[in-house]
C-alpha positions in Angstrom: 0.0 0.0 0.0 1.1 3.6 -1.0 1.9 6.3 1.5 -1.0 8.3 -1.2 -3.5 4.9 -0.2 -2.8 5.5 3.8 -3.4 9.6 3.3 -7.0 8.2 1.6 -7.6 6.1 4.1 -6.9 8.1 7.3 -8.5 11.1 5.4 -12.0 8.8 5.0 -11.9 7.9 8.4 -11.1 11.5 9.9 -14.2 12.3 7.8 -16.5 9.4 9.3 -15.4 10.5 12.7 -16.2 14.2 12.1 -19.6 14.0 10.7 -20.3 11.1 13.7 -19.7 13.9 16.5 -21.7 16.6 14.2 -24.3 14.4 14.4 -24.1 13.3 17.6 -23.9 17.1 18.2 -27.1 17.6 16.4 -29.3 15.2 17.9 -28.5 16.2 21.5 -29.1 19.9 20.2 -32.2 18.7 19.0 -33.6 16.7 22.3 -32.3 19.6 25.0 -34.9 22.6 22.2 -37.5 19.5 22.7 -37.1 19.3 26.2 -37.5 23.0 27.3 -40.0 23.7 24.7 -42.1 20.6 26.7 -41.2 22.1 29.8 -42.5 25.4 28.5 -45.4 25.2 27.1 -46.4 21.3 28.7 -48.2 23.1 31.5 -49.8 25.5 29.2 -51.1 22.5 26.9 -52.1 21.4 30.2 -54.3 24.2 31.0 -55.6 25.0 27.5 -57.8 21.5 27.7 -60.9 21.2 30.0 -60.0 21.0 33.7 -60.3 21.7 37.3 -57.5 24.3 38.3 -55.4 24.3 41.7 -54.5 27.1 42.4 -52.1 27.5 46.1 -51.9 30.1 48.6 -50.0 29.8 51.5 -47.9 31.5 53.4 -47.6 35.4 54.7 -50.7 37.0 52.4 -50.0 40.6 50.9 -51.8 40.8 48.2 -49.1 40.4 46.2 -49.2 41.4 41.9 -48.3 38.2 41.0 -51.0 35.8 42.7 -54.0 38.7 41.5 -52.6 38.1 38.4 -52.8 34.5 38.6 -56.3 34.5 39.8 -57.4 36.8 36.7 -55.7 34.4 34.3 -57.1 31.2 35.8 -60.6 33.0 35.2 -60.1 33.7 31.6 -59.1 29.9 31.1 -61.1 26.9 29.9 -60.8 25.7 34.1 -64.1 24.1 34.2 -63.6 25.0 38.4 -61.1 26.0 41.2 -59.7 24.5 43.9 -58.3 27.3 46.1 -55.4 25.2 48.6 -54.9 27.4 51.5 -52.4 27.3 53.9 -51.8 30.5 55.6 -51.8 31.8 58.9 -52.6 35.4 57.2 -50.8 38.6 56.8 -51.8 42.4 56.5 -55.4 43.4 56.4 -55.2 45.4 52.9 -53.6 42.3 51.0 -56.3 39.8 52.6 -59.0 42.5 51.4 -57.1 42.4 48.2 -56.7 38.8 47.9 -60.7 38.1 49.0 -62.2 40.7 46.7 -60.0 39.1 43.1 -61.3 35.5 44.3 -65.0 36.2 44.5 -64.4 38.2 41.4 -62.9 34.7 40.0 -66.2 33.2 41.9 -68.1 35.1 39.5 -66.7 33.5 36.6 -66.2 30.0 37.9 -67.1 27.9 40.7 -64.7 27.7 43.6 -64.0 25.7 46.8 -61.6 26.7 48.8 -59.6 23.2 50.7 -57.8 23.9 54.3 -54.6 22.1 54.5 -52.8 22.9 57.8 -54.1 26.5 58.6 -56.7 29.0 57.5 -56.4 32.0 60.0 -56.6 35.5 59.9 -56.1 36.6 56.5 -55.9 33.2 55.8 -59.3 32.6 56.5 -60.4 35.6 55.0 -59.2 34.4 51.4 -61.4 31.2 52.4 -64.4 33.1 53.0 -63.5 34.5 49.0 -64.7 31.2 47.5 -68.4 29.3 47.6 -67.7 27.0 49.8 -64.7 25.9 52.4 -63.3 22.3 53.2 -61.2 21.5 56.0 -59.8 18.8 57.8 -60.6 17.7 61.0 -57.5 18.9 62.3 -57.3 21.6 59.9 -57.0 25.4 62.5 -59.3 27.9 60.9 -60.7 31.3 62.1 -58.9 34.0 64.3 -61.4 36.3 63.7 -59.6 39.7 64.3 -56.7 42.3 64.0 -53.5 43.5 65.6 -51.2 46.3 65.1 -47.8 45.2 66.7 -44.7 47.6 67.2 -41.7 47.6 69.7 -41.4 49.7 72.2 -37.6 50.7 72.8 -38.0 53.6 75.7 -36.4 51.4 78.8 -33.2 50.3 76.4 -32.8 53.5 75.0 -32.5 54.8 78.6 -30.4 52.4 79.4 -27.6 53.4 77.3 -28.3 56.8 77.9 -29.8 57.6 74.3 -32.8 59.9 73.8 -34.8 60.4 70.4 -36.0 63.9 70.0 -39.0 64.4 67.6 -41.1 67.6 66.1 -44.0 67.0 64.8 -47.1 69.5 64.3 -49.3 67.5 66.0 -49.8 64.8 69.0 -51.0 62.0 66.7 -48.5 62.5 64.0 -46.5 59.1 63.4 -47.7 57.5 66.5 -47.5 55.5 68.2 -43.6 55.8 68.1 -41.3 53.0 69.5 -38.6 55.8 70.7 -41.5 57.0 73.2 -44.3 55.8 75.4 -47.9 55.4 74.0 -49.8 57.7 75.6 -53.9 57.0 76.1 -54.9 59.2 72.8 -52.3 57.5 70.6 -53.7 54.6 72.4 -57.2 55.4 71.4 -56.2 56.4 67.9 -54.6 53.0 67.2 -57.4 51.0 68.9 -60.3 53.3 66.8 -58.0 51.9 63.3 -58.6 48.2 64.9 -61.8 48.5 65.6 -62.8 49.9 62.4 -60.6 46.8 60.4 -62.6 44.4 63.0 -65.9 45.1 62.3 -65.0 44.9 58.5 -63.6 41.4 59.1 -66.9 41.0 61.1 -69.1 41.9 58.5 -67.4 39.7 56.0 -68.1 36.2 58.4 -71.6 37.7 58.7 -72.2 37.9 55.0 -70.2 35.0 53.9 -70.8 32.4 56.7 -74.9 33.8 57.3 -73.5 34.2 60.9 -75.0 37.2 63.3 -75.8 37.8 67.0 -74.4 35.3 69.9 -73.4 32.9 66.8 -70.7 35.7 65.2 -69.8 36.5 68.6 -68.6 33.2 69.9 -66.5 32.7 66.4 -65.2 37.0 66.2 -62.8 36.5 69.8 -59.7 35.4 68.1 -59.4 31.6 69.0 -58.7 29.5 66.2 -60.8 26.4 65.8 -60.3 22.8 64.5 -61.7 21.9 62.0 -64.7 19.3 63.4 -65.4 22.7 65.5 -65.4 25.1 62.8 -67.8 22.8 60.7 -70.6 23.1 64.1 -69.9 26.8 64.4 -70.5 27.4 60.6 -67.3 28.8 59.9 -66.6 25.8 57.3 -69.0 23.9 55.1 -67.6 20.3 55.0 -64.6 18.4 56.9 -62.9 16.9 54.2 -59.9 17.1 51.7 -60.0 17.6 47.8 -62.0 14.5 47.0 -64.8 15.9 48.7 -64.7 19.1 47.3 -64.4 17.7 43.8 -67.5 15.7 44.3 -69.3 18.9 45.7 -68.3 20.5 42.1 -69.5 17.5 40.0 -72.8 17.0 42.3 -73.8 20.9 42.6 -71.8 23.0 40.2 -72.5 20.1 37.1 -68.4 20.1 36.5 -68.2 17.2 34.5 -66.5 13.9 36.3 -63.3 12.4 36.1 -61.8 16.2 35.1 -58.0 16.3 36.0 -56.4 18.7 38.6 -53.5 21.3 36.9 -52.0 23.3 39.3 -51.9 26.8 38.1 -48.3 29.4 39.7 -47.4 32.5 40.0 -44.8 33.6 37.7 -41.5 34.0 38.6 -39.7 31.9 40.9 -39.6 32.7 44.9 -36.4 34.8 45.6 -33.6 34.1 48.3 -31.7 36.5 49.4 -31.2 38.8 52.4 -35.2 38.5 53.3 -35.5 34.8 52.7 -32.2 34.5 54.6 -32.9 36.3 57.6 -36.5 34.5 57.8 -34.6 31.5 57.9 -32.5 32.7 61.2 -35.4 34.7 62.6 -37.2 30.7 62.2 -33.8 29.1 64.2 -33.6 31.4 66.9 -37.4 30.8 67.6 -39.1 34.3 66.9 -41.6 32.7 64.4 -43.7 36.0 63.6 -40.5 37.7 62.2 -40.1 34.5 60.3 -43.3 34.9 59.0 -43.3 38.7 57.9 -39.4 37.9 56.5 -40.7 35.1 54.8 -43.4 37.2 53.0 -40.5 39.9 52.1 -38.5 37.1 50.5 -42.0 36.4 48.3 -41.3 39.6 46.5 -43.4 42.2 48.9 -42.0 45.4 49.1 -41.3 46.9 52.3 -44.8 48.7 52.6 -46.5 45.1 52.8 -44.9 44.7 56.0 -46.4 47.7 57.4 -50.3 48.2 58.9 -52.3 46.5 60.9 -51.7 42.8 60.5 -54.7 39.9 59.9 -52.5 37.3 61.3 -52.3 34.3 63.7 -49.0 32.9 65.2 -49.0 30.5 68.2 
């Protein structure tokens, strides 16, 4: 054989190796464009057929863009119905308003059953109260009916190091109450008049919703939580039960055809760590479970502003 007959041959298989890998190259090219356009648009191909949406909320409730916008979209879908998962132990007053008003809004459009996992309190319950009907658990906590407004008061440390705040202001009530100063009874007043207001809201909401009034709203409106084989005898839940039984409710009552499958339906956007998330997860270690909660919610994408106000929210 010629040294011209081994260029050939090493030339031929050079070439057999190079277009192997180019094809190799290829193919795996063409499974990964497969595999996110699936992962794209699988759950929208989903969701474009007939079915009964899921949609979750849980956690610190603020009222948050993203999960209006959910609610609005799952509305304009072809989701025969909506199963509203809640697991929240509330958050501020303004996002639970928020949050009940865009689900009887989706209520309107489609019929909705809202299922208690762990906890439905507060704001929490609130959202509940948003949708036809409520399913919990036996051992499901639902209700604390009521508000708070919480803030430190730092007066005794700061005169302990010897530190005092001075503050102008044009008028007794202005940006109180302050935690560099003691309440006095009219910021007192002022504060409890903003509760009281927010409570009989909240009030008003159990009495239209739940058909509750007199001795009945009383017993349920003085902040105790309740489990869920008590809330269903006090009227603050329809059913004790989990997803199966509100699925048969929507095929038995609401004519949702049977055997429809369950698509869960997210906010955009994924949640975000970072400082928040980060110091919710020490606040969580060193035992102070409320910070937790309201660092948690910061880490959800809430601006600083949806920390603030009076709070709809139950912590043990």
């Amino acid at each position: 054989m010629t040294a011209e007959s081994d260029y050939l041959l090493d030339r031929r298989r050079l070439t057999r190796r190079v277009t192997f890998w180019r094809v190799a190259a290829f193919l795996v090219a063409l499974v990964a464009i497969v595999g996110t356009a699936l992962a794209v648009a699988g759950p929208r191909l989903g969701t474009a057929q007939s079915h009964i949406a899921r949609v979750d909320i849980s956690g610190f409730i603020s009222g948050d863009e993203k999960t209006l916008d959910l609610l609005k979209s799952v509305g304009k879908s072809n989701a025969k119905a909506v199963i509203v998962q809640i697991d929240s132990p509330g958050g501020t007053v303004t996002g639970a308003e928020l949050l009940f008003h865009a689900l009887r809004e989706l209520s309107a459009e489609k019929p909705t059953v809202a299922v208690v996992r762990s906890l439905a309190a507060s704001g929490g319950y609130i959202a509940a109260m948003g949708t036809d009907r409520i399913v919990a658990q036996e051992t499901s906590l639902v209700g604390s009916i009521g508000v708070l407004f919480q803030f430190p008061n730092f007066t005794r440390l700061l005169d302990t190091v010897g530190v005092k705040m001075e503050t102008t202001k044009s008028s007794p009530l202005k940006a109180s109450p302050n935690p560099f100063e003691v309440t006095t009874p009219e910021q007192q007043a002022a504060v409890q008049a903003l509760i009281a207001d927010s409570f009989a809201w909240f009030k008003r909401i159990v009495a239209e919703r739940r058909g509750l009034a007199g001795t009945e709203l009383a017993t349920v409106s003085d902040g105790r939580v309740f489990s869920g084989s008590q809330a269903v005898g006090l009227k603050l839940i329809d059913e004790v039960g989990t997803q199966k039984q509100a699925i048969a409710w929507l095929e038995k009552e609401k004519g949702v055809p049977k055997d429809l499958p369950v698509r869960e339906w997210k906010r955009s956007g994924a949640e975000r760590f970072g400082f928040w998330s980060a110091s919710a997860g020490i606040a969580d270690v060193l035992g102070f479970d409320q910070v937790a909660t309201l660092l948690a919610g910061a880490s959800q994408g809430m601006d600083r502003g949806a920390l603030e106000g009076l709070l709809a929210l139950w912590r043990p």
